[in-house]
N, C-alpha and C positions, 0 to 999 in steps of 0.2 A: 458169791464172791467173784464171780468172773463176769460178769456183766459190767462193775466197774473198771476193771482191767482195760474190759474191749472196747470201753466209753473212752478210756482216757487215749489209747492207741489208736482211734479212730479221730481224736482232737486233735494228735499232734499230727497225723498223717494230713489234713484237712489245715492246717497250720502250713506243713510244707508244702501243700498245693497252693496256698494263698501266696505264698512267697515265692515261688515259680512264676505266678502269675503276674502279681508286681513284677519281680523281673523283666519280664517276657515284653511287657505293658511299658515299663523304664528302654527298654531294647529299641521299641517302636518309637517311642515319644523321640529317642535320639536320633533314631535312623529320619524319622520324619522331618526332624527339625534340618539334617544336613541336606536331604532331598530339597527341601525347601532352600536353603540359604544357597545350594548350587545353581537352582534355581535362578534366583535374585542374581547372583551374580551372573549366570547368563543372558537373564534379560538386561540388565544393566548393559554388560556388555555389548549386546546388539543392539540395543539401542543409544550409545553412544556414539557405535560407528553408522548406525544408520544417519542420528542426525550430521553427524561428522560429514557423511559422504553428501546429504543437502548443501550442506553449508559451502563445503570446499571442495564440492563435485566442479568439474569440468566444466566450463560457460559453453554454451553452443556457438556455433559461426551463425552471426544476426547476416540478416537482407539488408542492407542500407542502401541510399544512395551517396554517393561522393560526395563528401565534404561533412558526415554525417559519424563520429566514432563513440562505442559504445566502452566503458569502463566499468568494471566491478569491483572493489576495495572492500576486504577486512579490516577493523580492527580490535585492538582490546583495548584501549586506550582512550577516553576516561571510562570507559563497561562496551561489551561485545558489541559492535555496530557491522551491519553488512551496508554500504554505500553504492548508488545507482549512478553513473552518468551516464547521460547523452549529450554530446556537444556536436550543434549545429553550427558549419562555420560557411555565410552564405557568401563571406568575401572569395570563398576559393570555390564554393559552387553556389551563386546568385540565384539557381534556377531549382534547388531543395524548394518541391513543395511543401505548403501547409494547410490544413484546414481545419474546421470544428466540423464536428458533429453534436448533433441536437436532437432529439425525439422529439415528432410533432406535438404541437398544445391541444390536451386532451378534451378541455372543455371549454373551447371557443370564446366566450366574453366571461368565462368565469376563472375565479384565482390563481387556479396552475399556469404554469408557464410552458412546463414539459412533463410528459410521464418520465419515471425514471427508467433506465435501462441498462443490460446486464454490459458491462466493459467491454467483453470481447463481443459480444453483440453490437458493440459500438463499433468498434474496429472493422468488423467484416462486412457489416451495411454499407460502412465509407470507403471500403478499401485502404483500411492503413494497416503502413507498413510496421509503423511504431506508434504509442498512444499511453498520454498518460491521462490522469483525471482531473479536473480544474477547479471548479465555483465551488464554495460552498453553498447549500440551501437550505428549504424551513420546507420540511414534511408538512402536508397538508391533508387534515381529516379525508378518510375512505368516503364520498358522496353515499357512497348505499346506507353505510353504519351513521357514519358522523364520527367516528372514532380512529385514532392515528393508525395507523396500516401496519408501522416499524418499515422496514429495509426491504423494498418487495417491488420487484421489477410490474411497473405498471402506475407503483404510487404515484399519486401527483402533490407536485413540488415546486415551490416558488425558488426562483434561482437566484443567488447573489449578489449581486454586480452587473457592470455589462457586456454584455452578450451577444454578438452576430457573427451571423455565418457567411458576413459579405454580400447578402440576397435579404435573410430575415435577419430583423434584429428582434431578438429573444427576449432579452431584458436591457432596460438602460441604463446609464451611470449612476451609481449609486454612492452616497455620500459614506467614507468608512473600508468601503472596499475599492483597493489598487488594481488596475485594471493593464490588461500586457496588448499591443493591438499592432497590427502590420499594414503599413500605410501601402499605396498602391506603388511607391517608389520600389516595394520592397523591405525596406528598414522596419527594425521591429522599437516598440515605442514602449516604456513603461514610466506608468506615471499614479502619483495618485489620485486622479479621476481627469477622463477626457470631459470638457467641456460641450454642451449643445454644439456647440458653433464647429468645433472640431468635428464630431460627427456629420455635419449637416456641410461643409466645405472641403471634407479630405476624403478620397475613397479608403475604404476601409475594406483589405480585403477578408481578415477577419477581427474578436477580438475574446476575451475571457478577462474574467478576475480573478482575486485568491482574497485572502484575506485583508492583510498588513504588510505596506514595505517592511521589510529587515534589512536593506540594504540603501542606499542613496549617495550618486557621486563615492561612494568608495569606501563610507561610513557608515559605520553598524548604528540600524537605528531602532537594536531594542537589548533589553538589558539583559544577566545571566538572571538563570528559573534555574529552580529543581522540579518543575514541571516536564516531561517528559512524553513522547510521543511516535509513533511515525510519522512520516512527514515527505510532503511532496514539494518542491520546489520551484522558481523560472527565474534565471537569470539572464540579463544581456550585458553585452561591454557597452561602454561608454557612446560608440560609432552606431552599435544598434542593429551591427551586422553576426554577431555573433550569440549564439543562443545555446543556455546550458539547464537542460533539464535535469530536477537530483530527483531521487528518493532516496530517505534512510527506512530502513524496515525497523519495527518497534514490537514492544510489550510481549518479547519470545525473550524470557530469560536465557542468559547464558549463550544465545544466540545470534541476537542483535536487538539492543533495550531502546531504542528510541534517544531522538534529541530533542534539546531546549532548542527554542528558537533564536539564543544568541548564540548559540553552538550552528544551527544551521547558517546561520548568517555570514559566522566563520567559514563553513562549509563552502559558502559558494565564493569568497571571498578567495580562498585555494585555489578554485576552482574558474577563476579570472574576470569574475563578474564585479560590474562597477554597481547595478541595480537590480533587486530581485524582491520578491515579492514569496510570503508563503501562503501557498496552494493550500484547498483544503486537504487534510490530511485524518490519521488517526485510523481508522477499516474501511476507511477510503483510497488510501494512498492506493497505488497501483501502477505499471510499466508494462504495457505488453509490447513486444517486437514479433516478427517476422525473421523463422531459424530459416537454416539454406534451402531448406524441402520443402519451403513454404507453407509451415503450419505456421500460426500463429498461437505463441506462449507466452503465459508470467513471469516476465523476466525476473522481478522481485517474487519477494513471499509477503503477503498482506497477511496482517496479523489477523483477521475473522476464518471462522472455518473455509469459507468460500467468499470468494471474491462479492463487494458488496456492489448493489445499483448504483447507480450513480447521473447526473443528469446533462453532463455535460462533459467531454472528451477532446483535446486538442491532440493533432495526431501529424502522418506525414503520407500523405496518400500514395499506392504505387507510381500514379499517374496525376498530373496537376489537377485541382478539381476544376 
């Protein structure tokens, strides 16, 4: 008779050990969960003021030369945008260099026109001071594989539009792409394609493309998107002496979402331009300057992890080229 006794006082003890246990077990499930949600909220929190302090950190003191002012504009208005200027005005200094940079033609009578190459690698070959990115192009099969390469400093690339460095000309007028070119007077020229004859009768001391006018005589001439982007810019005023590089930075939610290109157009229309042209853009876009220590930094933030190659650079040398 005592063997059932000690069976049953040994159930209920083994009873209130299990219930301990849940407890104990419910104790940690909670403590973990708050561990965790303090957690969250303090990554959250660092990383709000982290990108905070990106975004609406302190602009460094750029290198320019005179006649040469850099702007940087937030806004939230129609979704987060961070905005690039650079306004060249050569009326009060006629004597702002410019020049292109090019990487040599990789394979002499065959397709490319240029390898590509890293931006600021662009910039410290030529010595510039400031430099944005220009043409668009058509990636061209790796020769060793036969197969496309992607984004990879070296790939060779037919360039878009046309192209001289004032010495070589790179590529020539191309029908479709608007072309920006600085005659020997000085005066900068945008048009949608310079003719043979123009080339072959005016000194040219340099020239690039972009894609499509957005702008002409003072008129937007392209319609509202919900297509959206980053985007690089060139406008001039009417006289031809005035020159305003943009970039807007894109595809960083919350951050700066990119524009349409009737939004850009607006953009440089603000910005006092009578004609302008959009550059290629998208993990292209990019602005490096020259801070007072003279390093040279990304003045914008380019939406790819790292800055992409690219094949062609219009810039402002320390020294005239």
């Amino acid at each position: 008779m005592a063997m059932p006794c000690m069976l049953t006082t040994d159930v209920e003890q083994i009873k209130a050990d299990v219930g301990r246990s849940r407890l104990r077990a419910d104790c940690l499930r909670m403590m973990f969960r708050a561990a965790v949600f303090r957690a969250a909220v303090f990554w959250a929190a660092f990383h709000t003021v982290s990108i905070a302090g990106l975004v609406r950190g302190d602009q460094p003191t750029w290198r320019l030369p005179s006649g040469a002012v850099y702007s940087f504009e937030e806004r939230s208005s129609p979704r987060p945008l961070r905005i690039h200027r650079l306004v060249l005005d050569l009326s009060t200094n006629p004597s702002i260099p410019l020049g292109v940079s090019v990487p040599p033609d990789p394979d002499g009578e065959g397709p490319a026109e240029v390898a590509l190459r890293a931006p600021d690698r662009h910039a410290r070959d030529a010595g510039f001071l400031a430099a944005i990115n220009t043409n668009a192009w058509v990636m061209l099969p790796d020769p060793a594989t036969g197969k496309p390469p992607g984004y990879v400093v070296g790939g060779h690339a037919d360039v878009k539009g046309w192209t001289s460095t004032g010495i070589r000309l790179v590529s020539p007028p191309e029908q479709g792409y608007w072309s920006v070119w600085q005659e020997g007077s000085g005066r900068i020229r945008l048009d949608e394609s310079a003719a043979k004859e123009t080339i072959s009768r005016t000194e040219v001391r340099w020239a690039i493309s972009g894609f499509r006018g957005i702008l002409q005589h003072g008129k937007k001439l392209v319609e509202p998107s919900s297509v959206l982007h980053p985007r690089t810019a060139l406008g001039i005023s009417h006289a031809g002496m005035r020159m305003v590089w943009l970039i807007v930075d894109g595809r960083q939610p919350t951050v700066s979402e990119g524009v349409s290109e009737e939004e850009l157009a607006e953009l440089m229309l603000e910005s006092g331009c009578d004609d302008a042209i959009n550059l290629d853009g998208g993990g292209s876009s990019i602005l490096l300057m020259t801070d007072e220590e003279g390093q040279l930094r990304t003045a914008n933030r380019p939406s790819g992890r790292t800055p992409r190659p690219v094949p062609v650079m219009l810039g402002i040398p320390a020294s005239k080229p």
